[in-house]
C-alpha positions as CSV (number, residue, x, y, z in Angstrom):
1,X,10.2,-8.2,-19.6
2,X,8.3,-11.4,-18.5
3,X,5.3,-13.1,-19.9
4,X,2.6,-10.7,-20.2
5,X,-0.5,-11.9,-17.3
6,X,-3.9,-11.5,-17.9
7,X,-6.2,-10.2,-15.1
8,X,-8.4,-12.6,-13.3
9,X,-11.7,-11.2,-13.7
10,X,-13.7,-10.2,-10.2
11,X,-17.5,-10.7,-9.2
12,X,-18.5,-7.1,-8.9
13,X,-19.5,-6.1,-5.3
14,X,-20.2,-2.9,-3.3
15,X,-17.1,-2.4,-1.1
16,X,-17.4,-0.9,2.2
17,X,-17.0,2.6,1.5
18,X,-16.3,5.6,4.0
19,X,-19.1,8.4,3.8
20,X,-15.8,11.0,2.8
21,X,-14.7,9.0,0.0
22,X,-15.9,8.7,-3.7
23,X,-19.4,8.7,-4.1
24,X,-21.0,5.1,-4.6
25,X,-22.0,4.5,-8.2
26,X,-26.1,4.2,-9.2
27,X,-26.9,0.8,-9.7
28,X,-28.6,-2.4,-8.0
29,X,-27.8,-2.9,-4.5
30,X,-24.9,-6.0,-4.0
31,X,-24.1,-7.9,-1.0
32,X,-21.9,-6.4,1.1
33,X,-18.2,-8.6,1.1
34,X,-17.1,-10.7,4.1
35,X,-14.4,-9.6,6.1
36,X,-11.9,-12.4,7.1
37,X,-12.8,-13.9,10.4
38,X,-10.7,-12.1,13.7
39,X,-7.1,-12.2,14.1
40,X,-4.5,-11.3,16.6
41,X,-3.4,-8.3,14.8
42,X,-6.8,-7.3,14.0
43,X,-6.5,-6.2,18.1
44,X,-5.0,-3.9,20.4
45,X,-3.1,-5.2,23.6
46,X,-6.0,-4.7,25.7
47,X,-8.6,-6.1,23.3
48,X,-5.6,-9.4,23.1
49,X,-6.1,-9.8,26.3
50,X,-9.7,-9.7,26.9
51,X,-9.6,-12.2,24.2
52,X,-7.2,-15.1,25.1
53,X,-9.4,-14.7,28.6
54,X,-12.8,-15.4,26.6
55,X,-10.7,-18.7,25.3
56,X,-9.8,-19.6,29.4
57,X,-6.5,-19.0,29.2
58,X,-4.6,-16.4,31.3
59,X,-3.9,-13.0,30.3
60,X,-0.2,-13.5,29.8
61,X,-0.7,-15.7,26.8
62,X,-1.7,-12.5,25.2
63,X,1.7,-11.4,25.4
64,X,3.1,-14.5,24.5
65,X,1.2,-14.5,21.0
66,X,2.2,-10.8,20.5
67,X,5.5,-11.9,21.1
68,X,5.5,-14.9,18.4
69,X,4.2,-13.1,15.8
70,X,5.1,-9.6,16.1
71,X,8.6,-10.4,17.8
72,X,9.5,-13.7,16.3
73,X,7.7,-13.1,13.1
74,X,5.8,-16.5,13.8
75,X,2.7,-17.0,11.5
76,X,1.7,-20.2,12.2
77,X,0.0,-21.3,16.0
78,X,2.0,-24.8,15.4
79,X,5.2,-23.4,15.4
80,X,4.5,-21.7,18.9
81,X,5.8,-24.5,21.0
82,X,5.3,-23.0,24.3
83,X,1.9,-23.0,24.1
84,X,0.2,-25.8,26.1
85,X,-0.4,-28.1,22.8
86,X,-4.2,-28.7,23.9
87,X,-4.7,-24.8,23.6
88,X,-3.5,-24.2,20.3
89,X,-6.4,-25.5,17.9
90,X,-8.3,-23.5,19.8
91,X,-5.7,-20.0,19.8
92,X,-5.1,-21.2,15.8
93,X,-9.0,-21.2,15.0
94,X,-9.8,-18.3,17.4
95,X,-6.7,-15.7,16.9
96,X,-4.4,-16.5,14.5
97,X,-7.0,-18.4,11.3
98,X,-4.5,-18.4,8.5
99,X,-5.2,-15.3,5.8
100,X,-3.0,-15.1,3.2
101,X,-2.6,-18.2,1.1
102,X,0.5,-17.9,-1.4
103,X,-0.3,-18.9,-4.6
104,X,3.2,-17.5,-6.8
105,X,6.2,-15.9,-5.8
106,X,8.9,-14.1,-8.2
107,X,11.8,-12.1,-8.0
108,X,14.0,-10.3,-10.0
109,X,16.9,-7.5,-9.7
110,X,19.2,-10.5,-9.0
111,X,16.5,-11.2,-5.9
112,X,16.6,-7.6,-4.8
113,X,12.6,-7.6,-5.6
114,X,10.4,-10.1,-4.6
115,X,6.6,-10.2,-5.1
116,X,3.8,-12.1,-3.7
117,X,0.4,-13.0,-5.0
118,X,-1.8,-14.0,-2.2
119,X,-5.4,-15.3,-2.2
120,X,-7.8,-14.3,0.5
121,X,-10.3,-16.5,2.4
122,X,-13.2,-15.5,-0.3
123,X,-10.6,-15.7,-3.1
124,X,-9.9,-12.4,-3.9
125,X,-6.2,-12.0,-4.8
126,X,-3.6,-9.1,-3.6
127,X,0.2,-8.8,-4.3
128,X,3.0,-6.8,-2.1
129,X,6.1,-6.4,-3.2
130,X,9.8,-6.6,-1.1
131,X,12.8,-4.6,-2.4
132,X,16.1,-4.5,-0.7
133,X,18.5,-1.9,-0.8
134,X,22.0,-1.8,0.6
135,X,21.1,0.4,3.4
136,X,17.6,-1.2,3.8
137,X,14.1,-2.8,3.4
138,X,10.6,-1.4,2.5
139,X,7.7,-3.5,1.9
140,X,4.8,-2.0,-0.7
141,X,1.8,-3.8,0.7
142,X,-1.6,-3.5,-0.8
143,X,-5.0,-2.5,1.6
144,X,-7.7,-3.2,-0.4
145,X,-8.0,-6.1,-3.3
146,X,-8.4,-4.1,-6.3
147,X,-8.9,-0.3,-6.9
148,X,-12.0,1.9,-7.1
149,X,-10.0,5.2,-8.0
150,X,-10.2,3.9,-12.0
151,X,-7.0,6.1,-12.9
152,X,-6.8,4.8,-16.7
153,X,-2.6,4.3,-16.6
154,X,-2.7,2.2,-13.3
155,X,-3.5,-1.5,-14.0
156,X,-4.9,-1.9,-10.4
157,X,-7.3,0.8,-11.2
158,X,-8.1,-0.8,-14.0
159,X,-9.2,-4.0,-12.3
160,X,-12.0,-2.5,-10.6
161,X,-12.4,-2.8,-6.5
162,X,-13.1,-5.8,-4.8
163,X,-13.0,-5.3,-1.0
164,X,-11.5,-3.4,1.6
165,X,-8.9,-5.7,3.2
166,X,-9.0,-6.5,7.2
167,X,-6.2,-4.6,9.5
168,X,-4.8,-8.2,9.9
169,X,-4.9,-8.8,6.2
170,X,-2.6,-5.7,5.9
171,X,-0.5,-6.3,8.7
172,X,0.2,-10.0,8.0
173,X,1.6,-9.0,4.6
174,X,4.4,-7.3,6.6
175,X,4.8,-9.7,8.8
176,X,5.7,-11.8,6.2
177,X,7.9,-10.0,4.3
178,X,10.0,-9.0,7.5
179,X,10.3,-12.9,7.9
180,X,11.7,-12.8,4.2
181,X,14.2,-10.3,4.7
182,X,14.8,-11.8,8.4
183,X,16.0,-15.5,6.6
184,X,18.3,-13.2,4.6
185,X,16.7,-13.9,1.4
186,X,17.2,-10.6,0.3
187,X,21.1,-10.4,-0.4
188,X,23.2,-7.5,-0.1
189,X,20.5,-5.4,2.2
190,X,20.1,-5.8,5.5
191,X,18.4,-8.2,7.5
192,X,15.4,-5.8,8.8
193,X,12.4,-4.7,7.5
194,X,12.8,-0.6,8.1
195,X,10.1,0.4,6.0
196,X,6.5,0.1,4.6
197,X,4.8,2.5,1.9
198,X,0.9,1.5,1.4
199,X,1.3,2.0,-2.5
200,X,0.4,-1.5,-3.7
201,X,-3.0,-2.3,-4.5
202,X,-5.9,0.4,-3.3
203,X,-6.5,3.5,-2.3
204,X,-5.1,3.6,1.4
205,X,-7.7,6.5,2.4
206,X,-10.6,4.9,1.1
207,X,-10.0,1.8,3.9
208,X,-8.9,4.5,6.3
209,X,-9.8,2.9,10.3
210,X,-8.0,-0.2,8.9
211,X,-5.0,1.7,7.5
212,X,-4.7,3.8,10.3
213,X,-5.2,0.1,12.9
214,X,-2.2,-1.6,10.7
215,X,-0.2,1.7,11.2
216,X,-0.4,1.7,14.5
217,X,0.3,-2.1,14.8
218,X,3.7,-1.5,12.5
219,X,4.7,0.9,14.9
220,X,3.5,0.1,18.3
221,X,6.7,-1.3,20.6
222,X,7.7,-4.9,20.1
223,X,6.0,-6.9,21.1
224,X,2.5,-4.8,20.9
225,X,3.4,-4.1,17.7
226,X,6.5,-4.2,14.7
227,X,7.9,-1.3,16.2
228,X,8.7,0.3,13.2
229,X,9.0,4.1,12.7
230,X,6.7,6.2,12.0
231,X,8.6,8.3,9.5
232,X,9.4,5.5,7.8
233,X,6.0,4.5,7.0
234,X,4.3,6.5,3.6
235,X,0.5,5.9,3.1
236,X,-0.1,7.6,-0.4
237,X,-3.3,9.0,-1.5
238,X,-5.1,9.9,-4.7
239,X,-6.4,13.0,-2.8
240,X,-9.6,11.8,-0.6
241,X,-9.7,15.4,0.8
242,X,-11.7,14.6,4.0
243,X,-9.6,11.8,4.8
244,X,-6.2,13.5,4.4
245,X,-7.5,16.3,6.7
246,X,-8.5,13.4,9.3
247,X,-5.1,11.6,8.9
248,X,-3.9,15.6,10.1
249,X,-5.3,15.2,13.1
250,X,-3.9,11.4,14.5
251,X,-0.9,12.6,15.4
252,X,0.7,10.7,13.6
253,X,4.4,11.3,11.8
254,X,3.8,9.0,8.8
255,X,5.3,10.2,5.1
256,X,2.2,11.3,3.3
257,X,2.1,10.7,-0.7
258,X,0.2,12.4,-2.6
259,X,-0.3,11.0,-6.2
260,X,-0.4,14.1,-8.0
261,X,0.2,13.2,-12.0
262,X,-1.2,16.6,-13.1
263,X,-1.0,20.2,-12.2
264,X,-4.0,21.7,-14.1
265,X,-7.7,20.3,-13.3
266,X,-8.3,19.8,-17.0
267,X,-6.2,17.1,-17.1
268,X,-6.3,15.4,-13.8
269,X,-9.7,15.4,-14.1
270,X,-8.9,12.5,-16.7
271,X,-5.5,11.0,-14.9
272,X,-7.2,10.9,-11.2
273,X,-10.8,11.0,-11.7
274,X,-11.3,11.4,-8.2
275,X,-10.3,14.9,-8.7
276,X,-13.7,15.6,-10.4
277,X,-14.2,15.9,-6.5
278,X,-12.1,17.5,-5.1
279,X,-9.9,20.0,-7.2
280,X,-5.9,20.6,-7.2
281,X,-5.9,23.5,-5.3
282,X,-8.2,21.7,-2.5
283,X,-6.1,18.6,-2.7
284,X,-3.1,20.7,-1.9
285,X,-4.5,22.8,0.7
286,X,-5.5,19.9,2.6
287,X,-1.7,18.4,1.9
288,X,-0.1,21.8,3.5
289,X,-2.3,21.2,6.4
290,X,-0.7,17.5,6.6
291,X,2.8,19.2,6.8
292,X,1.6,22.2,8.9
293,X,0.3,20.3,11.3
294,X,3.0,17.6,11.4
295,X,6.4,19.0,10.2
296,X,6.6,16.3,7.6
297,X,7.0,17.2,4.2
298,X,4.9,15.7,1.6
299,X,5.8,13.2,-1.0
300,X,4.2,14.8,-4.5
301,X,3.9,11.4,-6.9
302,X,4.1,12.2,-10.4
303,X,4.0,9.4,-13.2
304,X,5.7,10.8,-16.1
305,X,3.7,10.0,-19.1
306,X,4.9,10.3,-22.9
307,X,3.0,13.6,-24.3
308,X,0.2,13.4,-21.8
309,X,1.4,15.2,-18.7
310,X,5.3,15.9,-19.3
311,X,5.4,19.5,-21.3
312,X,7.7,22.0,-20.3
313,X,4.4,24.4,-19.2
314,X,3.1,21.6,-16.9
315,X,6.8,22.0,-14.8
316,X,6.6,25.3,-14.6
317,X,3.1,25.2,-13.2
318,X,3.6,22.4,-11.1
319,X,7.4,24.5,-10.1
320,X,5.0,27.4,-9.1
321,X,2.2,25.2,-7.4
322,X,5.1,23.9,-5.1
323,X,7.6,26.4,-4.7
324,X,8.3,27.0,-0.6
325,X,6.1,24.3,0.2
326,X,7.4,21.3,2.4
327,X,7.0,19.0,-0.5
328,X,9.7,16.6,-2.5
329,X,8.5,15.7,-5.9
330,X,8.9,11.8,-7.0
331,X,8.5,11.6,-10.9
332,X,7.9,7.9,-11.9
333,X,8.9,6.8,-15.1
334,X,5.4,5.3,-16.2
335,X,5.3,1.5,-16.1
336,X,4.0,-0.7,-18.8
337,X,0.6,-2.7,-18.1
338,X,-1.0,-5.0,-20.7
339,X,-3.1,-3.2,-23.4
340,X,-2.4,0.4,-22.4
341,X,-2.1,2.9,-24.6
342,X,0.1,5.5,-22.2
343,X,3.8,5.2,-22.5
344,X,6.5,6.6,-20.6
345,X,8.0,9.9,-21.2
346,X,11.4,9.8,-23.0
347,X,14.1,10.3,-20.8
348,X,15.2,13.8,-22.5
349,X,11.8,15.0,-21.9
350,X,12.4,13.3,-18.4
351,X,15.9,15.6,-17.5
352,X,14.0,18.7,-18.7
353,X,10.8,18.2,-16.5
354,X,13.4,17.5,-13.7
355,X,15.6,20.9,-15.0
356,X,12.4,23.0,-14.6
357,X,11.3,21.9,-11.4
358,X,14.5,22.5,-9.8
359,X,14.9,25.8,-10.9
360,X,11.9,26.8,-9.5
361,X,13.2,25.4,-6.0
362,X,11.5,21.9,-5.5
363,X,13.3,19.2,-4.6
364,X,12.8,16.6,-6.9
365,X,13.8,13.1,-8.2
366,X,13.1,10.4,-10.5
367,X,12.3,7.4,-8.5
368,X,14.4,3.7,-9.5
369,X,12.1,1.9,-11.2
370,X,12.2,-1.7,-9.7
371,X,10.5,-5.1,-10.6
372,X,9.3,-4.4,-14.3
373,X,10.0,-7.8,-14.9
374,X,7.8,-9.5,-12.5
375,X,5.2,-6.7,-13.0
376,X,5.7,-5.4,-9.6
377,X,6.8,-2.1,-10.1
378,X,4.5,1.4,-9.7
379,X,1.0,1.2,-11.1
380,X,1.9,-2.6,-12.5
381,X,0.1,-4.2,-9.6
382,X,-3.1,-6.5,-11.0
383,X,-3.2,-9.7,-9.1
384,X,-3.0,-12.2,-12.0
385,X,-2.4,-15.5,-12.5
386,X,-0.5,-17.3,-15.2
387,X,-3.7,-18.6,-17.7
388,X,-5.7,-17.9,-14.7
389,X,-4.7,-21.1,-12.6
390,X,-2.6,-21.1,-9.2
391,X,1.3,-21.8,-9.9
392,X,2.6,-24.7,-8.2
C-alpha cells in the first residue's frame, strides 16, 4: 500500500441538482458553480456545425474537428495541422478551451492501472482510472467532483460534492485515456479503449442530461462520436429512483449498476443514505423495469464489509430478493480509505456469502480488486494531493 493522501478540503457550494434527486439540504443559499466554458464534445453534429459557422468557417471543419479529437484522439487545436493556422486561436479558444489540467499520474499492477488526478478550470479536482486487461480496456471515469450520496465506507462520499462536471469534462477523460491505451502504454492488453463504467467519482444519476450527452458521444459513430458500444458502457447508481426509471425510457442498451450494499432497509438506510428515500423494494422495482424494458440484466454492486453487511441471513435474503431476476451480483471486497473504521469481510466469510447466493440461483462473483496501491480502486477515489500541493 502507498502513502496514505489526505483530502484537499472543498469550498462548500450548492451543486446543480435535478428536481428527482436527493433533496437539497436547509441552509443559506450559495452561489451556484461555474460550468467550464463550451467545448466540442459538449455538442452534437448539428449544434458542431452551427458552431464552426458562427466562427466563419465552413461547415466541413465541423467534421474535421470531430475527426481530430474523436477519431484521432487529438486534444490539443495545435496539433491539428490541417487547420488554416490563422483559425486555430480562434477554434482553440472557442471549441476546444483546454479542461482537464494533469496534476499526478500513478500506476501500478506492473502498469496494468493507471490513475489520473485532474484539476478543473475553477480548481476542483477529479480522478479516472485505466485498467487493462488481456482481452481489453475500460476506463472508470468520474461525472461530478466529489459526491453528495455521503455513503460512510466510500471516501468520495466522504469528501462532500463539489459540482456536476460538464458533458465535455466527462467525455474528455475518455478521450484521454483511449489515447493512453492507443500509445500502447498499457502492456499486455490491447490497444483500444472497449469500455467505460461511470463508477469513479459521483453519483452518475444525479448529473443525469450530462451523463446521458457523454453516453451518447462515447457511442455515436466515429467521427460523431467514440463509437463505443453501448453494452459496454455501465453507469452505476445509488438508486435515484426517478432517474433510473428515466434512463428506462432512452433506449438505450447501457449495463445498469445498481450499488446495492444491503438487502434489508434497516441497514441501507445507514450504508446508502439515499435509501431513506427511496426503499429496497422501490429501488428494485424500478431496476426490473431497466431490464424489462431493455433486455439487459442488471449489475447488483455489493461491497462486502467485515460484520456489517456479510452474515449468512443477509445472502439468503438478498438470494431471495434476486432469484429469477436478470441480475448478476458483483461483491466488492471493501477497499481501505484513510480513517475508516469499515474493514473488509474476511475471505471465508467472503466464499460463504458467494456459496449462498449461488444456491439460491444468482449469478454472482467477486470482482478483482485493482489499484489499492495508488488508491484507485472501488470507493478509494478522493482527489488528493500529496501534502496538498501539485506533483511535478
Amino acid at each position: 500500500m502507498g502513502p496514505t493522501l489526505p483530502l484537499i478540503p472543498v469550498v462548500p457550494s450548492t451543486p446543480e441538482t435535478p428536481d428527482d434527486a436527493v433533496p437539497a439540504q436547509a441552509g443559506p443559499r450559495r452561489r451556484r458553480p461555474a460550468m467550464p466554458p463550451r467545448h466540442l464534445a459538449d455538442l452534437d453534429p448539428e449544434a458542431r456545425r452551427a458552431a464552426v459557422k458562427e466562427l466563419g468557417l465552413p461547415e466541413f471543419r465541423a467534421k474535421q474537428l470531430s475527426t481530430h479529437y474523436f477519431g484521432r484522439l487529438v486534444r490539443d487545436v495545435a496539433e491539428m495541422t490541417d487547420l488554416p493556422a490563422a483559425a486555430r486561436e480562434k477554434i482553440g479558444a472557442d471549441l476546444l478551451p483546454h479542461l482537464l489540467t494533469p496534476v499526478r499520474e500513478l500506476s501500478c499492477d506492473d502498469g496494468a492501472t493507471r490513475k489520473a488526478l485532474w484539476r478543473l478550470h475553477d480548481n476542483a479536482l477529479v480522478e479516472s482510472v485505466l485498467m487493462g486487461y488481456p482481452d481489453r480496456v475500460t476506463a472508470c471515469v468520474s461525472s461530478q467532483a466529489g459526491c453528495g450520496m455521503a455513503c460512510p465506507f466510500c471516501a468520495t462520499g466522504q469528501a462532500g460534492l463539489t459540482r456536476n462536471l460538464s458533458t465535455a469534462e466527462i467525455v474528455d477523460q475518455v478521450v484521454y485515456l483511449a489515447g493512453v491505451a492507443a500509445s500502447g502504454a498499457v502492456a499486455g492488453s490491447p490497444p483500444r479503449l472497449s469500455r467505460v463504467v461511470f463508477m469513479g467519482m459521483g453519483e452518475p444519476l444525479a448529473n443525469y442530461p450530462r451523463v446521458i450527452a457523454a453516453v451518447r458521444r462515447l457511442t455515436s459513430p466515429a467521427p460523431d462520436g467514440l463509437g463505443l458500444s453501448q453494452r459496454h458502457i455501465t453507469v452505476s447508481t445509488v438508486g435515484l429512483v426517478p432517474a433510473m426509471r428515466k434512463l428506462a425510457d432512452e433506449d438505450l442498451s447501457v449495463t445498469l449498476a445498481l450499488s446495492l450494499h444491503a438487502p434489508d432497509d434497516d441497514l441501507r438506510d445507514e450504508l446508502v443514505p439515499v435509501n431513506q428515500r427511496w426503499k429496497v423494494a422501490e429501488v428494485l422495482d424500478a431496476a426490473w423495469e431497466y431490464a424489462a424494458r431493455t433486455g439487459r440484466r442488471v449489475s447488483i454492486e455489493y461491497a462486502m464489509i467485515r460484520d456489517v453487511n456479510d452474515q449468512p441471513w443477509r445472502a439468503d435474503l438478498l438470494g431471495r430478493l434476486l432469484a429469477g431476476k436478470l441480475a448478476h451480483v458483483n461483491l466488492i471486497p471493501l477497499n481501505p480509505t484513510p480513517g475508516s473504521r469499515w474493514d473488509a469481510s474476511p475471505k471465508p466469510v467472503e466464499r460463504e456469502f458467494v456459496r449462498r447466493l449461488r444456491a439460491a440461483g444468482v449469478s454472482t462473483t467477486v470482482r478483482d480488486t485493482r489499484g489499492q496501491e495508488i488508491d484507485g480502486a472501488c470507493g478509494q477515489l478522493a482527489a488528493s494531493t500529496v501534502d496538498g500541493a501539485e506533483a511535478r
